[in-house]
C-alpha positions as a printed Julia matrix, in Angstrom:
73×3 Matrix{Float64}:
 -48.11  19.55  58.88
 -45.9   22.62  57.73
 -43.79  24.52  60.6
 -41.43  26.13  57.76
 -42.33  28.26  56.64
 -44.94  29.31  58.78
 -48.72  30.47  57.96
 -47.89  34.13  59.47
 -44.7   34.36  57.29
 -46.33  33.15  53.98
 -49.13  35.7   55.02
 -47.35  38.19  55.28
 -44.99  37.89  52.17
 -47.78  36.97  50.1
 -49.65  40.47  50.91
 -48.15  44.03  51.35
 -49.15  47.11  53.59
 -51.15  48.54  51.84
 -53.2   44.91  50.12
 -52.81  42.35  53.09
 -54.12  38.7   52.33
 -56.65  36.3   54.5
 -55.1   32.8   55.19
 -58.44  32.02  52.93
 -56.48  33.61  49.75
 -53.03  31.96  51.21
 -54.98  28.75  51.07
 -56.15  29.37  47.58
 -52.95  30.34  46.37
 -51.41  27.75  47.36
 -53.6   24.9   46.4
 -53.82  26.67  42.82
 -49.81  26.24  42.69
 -50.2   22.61  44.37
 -52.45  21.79  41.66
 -49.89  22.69  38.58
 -46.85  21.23  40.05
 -48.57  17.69  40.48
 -49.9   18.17  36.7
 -46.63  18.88  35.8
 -45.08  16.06  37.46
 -47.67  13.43  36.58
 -47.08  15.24  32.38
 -43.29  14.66  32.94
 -43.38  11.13  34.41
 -41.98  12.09  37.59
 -42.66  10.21  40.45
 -41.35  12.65  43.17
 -39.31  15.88  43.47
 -36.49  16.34  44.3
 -35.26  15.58  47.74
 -38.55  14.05  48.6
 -40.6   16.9   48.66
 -43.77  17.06  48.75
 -45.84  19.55  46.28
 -47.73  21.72  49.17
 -43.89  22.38  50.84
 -42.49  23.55  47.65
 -45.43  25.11  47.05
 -44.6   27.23  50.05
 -41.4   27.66  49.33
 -42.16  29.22  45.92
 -44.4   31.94  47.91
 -41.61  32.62  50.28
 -38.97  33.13  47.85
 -41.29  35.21  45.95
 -41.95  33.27  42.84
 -46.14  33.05  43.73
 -47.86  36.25  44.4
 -51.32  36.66  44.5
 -53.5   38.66  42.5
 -57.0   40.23  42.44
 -59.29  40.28  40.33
């Protein structure tokens, strides 16, 4: 389970004012990003990241520090 960052913050920095986000599009976001950094590991031969992260927390991290945004289609 994830308590940093937490659902309401990534919510919240993953929308805006005027285009706020569902935890359903968090959720997809996320995965999406989950997804490519585990094909990228498994493509590199990596067997974990650094400081034993696991995908879905850096994952979050990437949303928080504003490297993942969402987008509509």
């Amino acid at each position: 389970m994830i308590n940093e960052p937490s659902v309401d913050a990534l919510v919240r920095k993953l929308g805006s004012e005027d285009m706020p986000v569902s935890r359903y599009e968090l959720c997809v976001v996320v995965s999406k990003r989950t997804r490519q950094i585990i094909e990228q590991m498994q493509s590199t031969g990596a067997s974990e990241l650094p400081g034993r992260q696991k995908e879905l927390v850096l994952a979050c991290n990437e949303v928080m520090s504003g490297k993942i945004y969402g987008s509509r289609d």
